[in-house]
VEXKOL-348608 format. One record per residue (C-alpha): x, y, z; residue number from 1; residue in three letters. Coordinates in pm, whole numbers, padded with zeros to 5 digits. Example, Ala and Ser with C-alpha at 12.3 -4.5 7.8 and 13.67 -1.06 7.14 Angstrom:
VEXKOL-348608
01230  -00450  00780  1  ALA
01367  -00106  00714  2  SER
end
This chain:
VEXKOL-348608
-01829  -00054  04198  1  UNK
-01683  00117  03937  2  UNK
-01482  -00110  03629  3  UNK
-01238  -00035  03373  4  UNK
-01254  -00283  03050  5  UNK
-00953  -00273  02823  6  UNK
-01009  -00385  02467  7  UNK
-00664  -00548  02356  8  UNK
-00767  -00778  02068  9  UNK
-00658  -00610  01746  10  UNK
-00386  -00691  01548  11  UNK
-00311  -00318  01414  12  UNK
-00290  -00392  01058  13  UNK
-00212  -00017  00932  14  UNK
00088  -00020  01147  15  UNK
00269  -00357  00994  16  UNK
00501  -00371  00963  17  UNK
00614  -00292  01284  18  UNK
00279  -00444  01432  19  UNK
00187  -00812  01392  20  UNK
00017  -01050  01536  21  UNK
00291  -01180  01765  22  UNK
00315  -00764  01847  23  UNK
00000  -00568  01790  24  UNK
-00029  -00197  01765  25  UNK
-00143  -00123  02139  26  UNK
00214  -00361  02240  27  UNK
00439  -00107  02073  28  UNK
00626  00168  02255  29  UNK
00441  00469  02019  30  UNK
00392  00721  02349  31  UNK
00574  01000  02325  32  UNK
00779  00856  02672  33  UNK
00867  00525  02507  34  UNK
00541  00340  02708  35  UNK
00275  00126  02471  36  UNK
-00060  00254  02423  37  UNK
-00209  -00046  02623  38  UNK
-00008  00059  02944  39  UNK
-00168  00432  02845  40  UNK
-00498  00291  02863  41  UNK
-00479  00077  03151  42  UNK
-00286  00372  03382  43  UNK
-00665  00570  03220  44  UNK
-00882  00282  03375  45  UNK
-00655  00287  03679  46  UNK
-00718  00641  03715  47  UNK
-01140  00591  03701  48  UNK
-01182  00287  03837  49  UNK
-00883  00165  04040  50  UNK
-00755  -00160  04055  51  UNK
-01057  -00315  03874  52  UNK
-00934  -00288  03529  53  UNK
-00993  -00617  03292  54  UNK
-00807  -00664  02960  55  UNK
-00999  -00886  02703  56  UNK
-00755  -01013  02442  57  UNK
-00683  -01245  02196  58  UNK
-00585  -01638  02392  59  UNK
-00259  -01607  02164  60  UNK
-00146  -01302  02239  61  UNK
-00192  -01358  02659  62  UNK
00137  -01407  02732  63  UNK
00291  -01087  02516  64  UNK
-00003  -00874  02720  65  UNK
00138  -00984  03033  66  UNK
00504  -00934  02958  67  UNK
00416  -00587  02839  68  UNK
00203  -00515  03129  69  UNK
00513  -00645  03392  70  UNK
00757  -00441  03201  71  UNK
00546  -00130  03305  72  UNK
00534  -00215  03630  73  UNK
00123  -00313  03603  74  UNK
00150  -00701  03629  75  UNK
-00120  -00714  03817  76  UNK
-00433  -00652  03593  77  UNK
-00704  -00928  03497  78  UNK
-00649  -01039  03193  79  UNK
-00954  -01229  02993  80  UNK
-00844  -01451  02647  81  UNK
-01084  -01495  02376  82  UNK
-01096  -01811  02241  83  UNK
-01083  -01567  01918  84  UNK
-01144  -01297  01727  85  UNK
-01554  -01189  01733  86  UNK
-01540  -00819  01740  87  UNK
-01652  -00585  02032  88  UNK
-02013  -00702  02090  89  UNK
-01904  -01058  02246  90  UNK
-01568  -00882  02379  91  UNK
-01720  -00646  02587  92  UNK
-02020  -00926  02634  93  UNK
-01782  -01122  02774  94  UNK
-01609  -00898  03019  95  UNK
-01974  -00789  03136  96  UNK
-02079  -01134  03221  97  UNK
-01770  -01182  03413  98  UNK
-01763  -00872  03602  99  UNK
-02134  -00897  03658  100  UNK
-02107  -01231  03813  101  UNK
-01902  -01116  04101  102  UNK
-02029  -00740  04116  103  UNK
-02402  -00729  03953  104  UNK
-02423  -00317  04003  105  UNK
-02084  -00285  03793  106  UNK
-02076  00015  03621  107  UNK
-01839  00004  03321  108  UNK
-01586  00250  03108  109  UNK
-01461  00044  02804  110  UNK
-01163  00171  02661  111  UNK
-00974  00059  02357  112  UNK
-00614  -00007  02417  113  UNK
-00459  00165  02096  114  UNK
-00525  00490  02149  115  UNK
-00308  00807  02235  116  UNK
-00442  01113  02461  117  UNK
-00296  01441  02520  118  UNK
-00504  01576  02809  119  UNK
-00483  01223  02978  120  UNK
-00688  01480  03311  121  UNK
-00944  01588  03071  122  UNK
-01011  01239  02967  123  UNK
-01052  01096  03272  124  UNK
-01257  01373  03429  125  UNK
-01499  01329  03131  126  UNK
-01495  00932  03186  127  UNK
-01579  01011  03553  128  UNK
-01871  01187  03395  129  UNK
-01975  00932  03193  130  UNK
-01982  00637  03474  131  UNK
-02123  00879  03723  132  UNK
-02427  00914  03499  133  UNK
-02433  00544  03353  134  UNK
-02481  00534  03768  135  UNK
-02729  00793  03809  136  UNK
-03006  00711  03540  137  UNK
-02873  00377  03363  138  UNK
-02798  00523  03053  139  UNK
-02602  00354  02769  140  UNK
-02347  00619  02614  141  UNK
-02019  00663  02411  142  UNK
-01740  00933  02420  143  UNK
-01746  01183  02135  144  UNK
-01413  01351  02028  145  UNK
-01472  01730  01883  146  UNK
-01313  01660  01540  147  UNK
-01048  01902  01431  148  UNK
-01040  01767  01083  149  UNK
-01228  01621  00820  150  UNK
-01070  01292  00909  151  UNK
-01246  00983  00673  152  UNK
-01088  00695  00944  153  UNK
-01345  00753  01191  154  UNK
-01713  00677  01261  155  UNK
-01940  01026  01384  156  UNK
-02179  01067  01595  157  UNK
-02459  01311  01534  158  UNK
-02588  01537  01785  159  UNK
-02745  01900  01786  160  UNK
-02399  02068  01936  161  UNK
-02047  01953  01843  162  UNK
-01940  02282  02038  163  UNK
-02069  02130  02389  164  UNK
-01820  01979  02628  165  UNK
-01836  01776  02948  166  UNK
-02177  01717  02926  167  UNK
-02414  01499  02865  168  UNK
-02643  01528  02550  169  UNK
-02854  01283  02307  170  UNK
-02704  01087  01994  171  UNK
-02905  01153  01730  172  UNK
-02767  00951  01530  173  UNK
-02457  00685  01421  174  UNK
-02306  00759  01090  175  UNK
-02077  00553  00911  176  UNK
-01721  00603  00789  177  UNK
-01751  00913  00519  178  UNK
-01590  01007  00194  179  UNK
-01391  01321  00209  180  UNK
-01634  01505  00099  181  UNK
-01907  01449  00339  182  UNK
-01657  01479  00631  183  UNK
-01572  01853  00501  184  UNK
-01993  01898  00509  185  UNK
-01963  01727  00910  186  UNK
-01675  01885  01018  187  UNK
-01842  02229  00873  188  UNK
-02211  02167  01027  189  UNK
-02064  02160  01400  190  UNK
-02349  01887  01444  191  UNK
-02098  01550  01405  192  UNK
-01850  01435  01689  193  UNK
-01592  01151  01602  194  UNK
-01681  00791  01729  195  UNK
-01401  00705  02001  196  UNK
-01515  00355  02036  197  UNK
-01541  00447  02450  198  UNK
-01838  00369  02653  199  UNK
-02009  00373  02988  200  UNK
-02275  00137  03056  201  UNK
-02359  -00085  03369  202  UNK
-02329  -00403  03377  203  UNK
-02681  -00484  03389  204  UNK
-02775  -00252  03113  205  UNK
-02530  -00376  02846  206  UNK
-02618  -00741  02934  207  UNK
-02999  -00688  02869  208  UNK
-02914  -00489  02575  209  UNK
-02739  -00790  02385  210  UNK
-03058  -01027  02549  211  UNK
-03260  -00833  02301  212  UNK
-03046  -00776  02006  213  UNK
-02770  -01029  02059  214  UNK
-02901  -01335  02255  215  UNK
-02712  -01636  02150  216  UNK
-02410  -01343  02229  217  UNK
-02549  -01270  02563  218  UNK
-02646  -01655  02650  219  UNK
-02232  -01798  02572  220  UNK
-02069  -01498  02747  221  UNK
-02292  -01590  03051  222  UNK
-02217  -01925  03038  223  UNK
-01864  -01913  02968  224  UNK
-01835  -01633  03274  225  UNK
-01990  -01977  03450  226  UNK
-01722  -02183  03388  227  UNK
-01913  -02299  03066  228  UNK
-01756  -02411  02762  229  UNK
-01561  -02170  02554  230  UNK
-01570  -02338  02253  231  UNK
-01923  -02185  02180  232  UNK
-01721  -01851  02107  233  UNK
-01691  -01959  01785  234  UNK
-02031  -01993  01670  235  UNK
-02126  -01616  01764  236  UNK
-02149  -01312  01528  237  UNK
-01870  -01139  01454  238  UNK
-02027  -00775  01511  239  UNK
-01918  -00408  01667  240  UNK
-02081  -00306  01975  241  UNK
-02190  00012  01743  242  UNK
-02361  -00188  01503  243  UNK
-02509  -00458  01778  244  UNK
-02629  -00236  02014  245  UNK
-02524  00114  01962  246  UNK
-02691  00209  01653  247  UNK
-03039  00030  01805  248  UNK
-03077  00073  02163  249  UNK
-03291  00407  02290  250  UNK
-03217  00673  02444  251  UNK
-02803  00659  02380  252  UNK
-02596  00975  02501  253  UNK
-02220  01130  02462  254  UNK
-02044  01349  02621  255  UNK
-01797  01561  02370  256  UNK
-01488  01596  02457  257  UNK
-01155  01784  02334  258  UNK
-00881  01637  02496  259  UNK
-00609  01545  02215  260  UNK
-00748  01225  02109  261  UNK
-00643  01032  01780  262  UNK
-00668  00621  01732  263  UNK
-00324  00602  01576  264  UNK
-00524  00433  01287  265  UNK
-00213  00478  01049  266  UNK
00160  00555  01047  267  UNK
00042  00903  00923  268  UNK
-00087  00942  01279  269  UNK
00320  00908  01422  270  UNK
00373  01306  01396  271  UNK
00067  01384  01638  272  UNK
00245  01189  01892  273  UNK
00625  01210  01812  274  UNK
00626  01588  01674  275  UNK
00770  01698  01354  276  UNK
01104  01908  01313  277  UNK
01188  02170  01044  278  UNK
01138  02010  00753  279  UNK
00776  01830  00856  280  UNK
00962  01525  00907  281  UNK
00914  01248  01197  282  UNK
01229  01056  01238  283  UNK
01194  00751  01520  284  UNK
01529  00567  01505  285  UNK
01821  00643  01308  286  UNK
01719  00857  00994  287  UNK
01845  01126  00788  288  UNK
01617  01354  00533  289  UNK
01737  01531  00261  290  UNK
01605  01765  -00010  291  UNK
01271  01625  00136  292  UNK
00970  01751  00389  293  UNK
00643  01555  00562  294  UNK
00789  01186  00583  295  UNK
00772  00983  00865  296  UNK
01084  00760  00921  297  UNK
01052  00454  01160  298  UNK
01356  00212  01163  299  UNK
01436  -00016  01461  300  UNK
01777  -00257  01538  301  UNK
02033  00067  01497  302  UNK
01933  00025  01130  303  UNK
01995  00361  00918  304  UNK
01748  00459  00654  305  UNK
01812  00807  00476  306  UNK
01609  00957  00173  307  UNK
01732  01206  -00073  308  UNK
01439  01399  -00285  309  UNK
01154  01265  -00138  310  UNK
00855  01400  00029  311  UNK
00523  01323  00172  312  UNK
00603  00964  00212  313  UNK
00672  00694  00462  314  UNK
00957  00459  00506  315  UNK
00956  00206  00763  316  UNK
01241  -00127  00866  317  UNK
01086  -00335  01159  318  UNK
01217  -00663  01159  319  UNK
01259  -00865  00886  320  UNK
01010  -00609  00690  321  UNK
01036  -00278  00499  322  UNK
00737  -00065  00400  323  UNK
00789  00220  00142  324  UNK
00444  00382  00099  325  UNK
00283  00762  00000  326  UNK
00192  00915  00316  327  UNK
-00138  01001  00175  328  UNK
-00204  00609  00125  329  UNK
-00084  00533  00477  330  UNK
-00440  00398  00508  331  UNK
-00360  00093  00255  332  UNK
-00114  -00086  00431  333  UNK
-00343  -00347  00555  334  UNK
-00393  -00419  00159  335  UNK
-00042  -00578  00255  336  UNK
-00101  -00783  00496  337  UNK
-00388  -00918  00335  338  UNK
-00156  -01001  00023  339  UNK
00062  -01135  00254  340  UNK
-00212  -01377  00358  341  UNK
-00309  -01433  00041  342  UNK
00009  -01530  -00081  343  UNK
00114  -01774  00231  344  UNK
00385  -01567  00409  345  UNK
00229  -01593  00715  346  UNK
00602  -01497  00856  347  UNK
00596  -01171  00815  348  UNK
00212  -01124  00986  349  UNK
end
């Protein structure tokens, strides 16, 4: 049978400060119809693999998933709580073990649950692809996007044809996040896809690969799948799937695809899904630009915010919380919550 396995753990740190922990990025109504992203992804897992969609999450933020899930109308989609935070490796470990227990031939999609898709057909038509061959010959693969910029947020993926869609071809190799000068020399090449952090993989397969790279991994998401003990979680590596397995296993494929992807990695992301008017400007709320072009404006509570000269910058009122930042820096607004943390105001995390 064919699964769907939602990764819902992140806190969203680039979007604070309208996502925190109690409300993570993929909990917040950012589709362009007022949904979340994680009811975007699960409706994608729905689409591929039915009603056998899992969510792995954080244990604390269960109960918001659920509530989010019921106000969309999908209340009734596993949900898996980790006892925390260990990246993707023991994440998607974990699901595997507990699908495989009750369905051994599982074949699995794994799809984050912050991300926003345009051709929502394409993608799933490609993901059909990508499980019908993870059937076929037991391959391990990953989604590459078709970059249309020389964006430095993202991990590539090298391969002898960016150009190629729907269809299957060899990774040749993993390549970190770049500087913005070696993404212009990617994005020129035609030889580098963007990482979408989406796989297909059996059950079986991903299971044996963390039994060779990752055993203490693979050994406490079996045995918590078992009924075991979670507290174990704690003691494993906190590692990416890409860097655990990805990057090391043979014989890994993609299958490029152009279907309006972005991660929404930053508030600079907003006018891809929200659209811009005149001026540049994406207003979401109650907001009023003047004598200004390319800002994004995000205020929430009927709150008002208007700016008078200013350009290229964001301005955003969530809560108890205002963030006033150059659009070009959007990336950087995690440096605040981690000064927030440093400086004990775990309130407004």
């Amino acid at each position: 049978m064919r699964h769907a396995v939602i990764l819902a753990g992140g806190s969203g740190t680039r979007l604070w400060p309208a996502s925190r922990r109690a409300r993570p990025k993929q909990l917040l109504p950012l589709e362009p119809d007022g949904s979340s992203l994680l009811a975007a992804a699960v409706r994608r897992g729905q689409a591929v693999a039915g009603a056998r969609v899992v969510i792995v999450t954080a244990a604390d933020q269960l109960e918001a998933t659920r509530t989010n899930l019921v106000h969309h109308g999908l209340g009734d989609v596993e949900l898996l709580g980790e006892p925390m935070g260990r990246n993707t490796a023991a994440a998607i470990g974990l699901a595997a073990a507990t699908i495989a227990r009750r369905d051994p031939d599982a074949a699995l999609v794994v799809l984050p649950a912050d991300q926003h898709v345009v051709d929502e057909a394409g993608l799933i038509q490609v993901l059909e692809l990508g499980l019908a061959e993870a059937e076929r010959a037991d391959v391990i693969g990953t989604i590459g996007i078709t970059p249309t910029r020389p964006d430095t947020g993202f991990g590539y993926l090298e391969v002898a044809d960016a150009k190629t869609t729907n269809r299957v071809i060899p990774v040749l190799c993993f390549v970190e996040k770049p500087d913005r000068e070696r993404a212009q020399t990617y994005l020129a090449s035609g030889r580098y896809l963007w990482n979408a952090g989406m796989f297909f993989v059996t059950a079986r397969r991903l299971l044996a690969e963390l039994d060779l790279r990752l055993p203490a991994t693979a050994a406490v998401v079996r045995s918590i799948a078992d009924g075991g003990d979670p507290g174990a979680y704690a003691q494993l590596a906190s590692i990416s799937i890409d860097h655990a397995v990805m990057e090391k296993a043979t014989g890994v494929v993609t299958i490029p695809a152009s279907v309006g992807w972005d991660d929404v990695g930053s508030w600079a992301a907003l006018p891809a899904l929200l659209g811009v008017d005149d001026g540049g400007n994406t207003i979401s709320g109650q907001g009023i630009v003047i004598d200004g072009h390319d800002n994004v404006i995000v205020t929430d509570d009927g709150v008002l915010i208007a700016t008078v000269g200013l350009s290229d910058v964001v301005v955003v009122k969530s809560g108890d919380a205002i963030l006033v930042i150059k659009r070009e820096q959007a990336q950087d607004v995690r440096k605040v919550v981690e000064a927030l943390s440093a400086l004990g105001l775990t309130r407004y995390q």
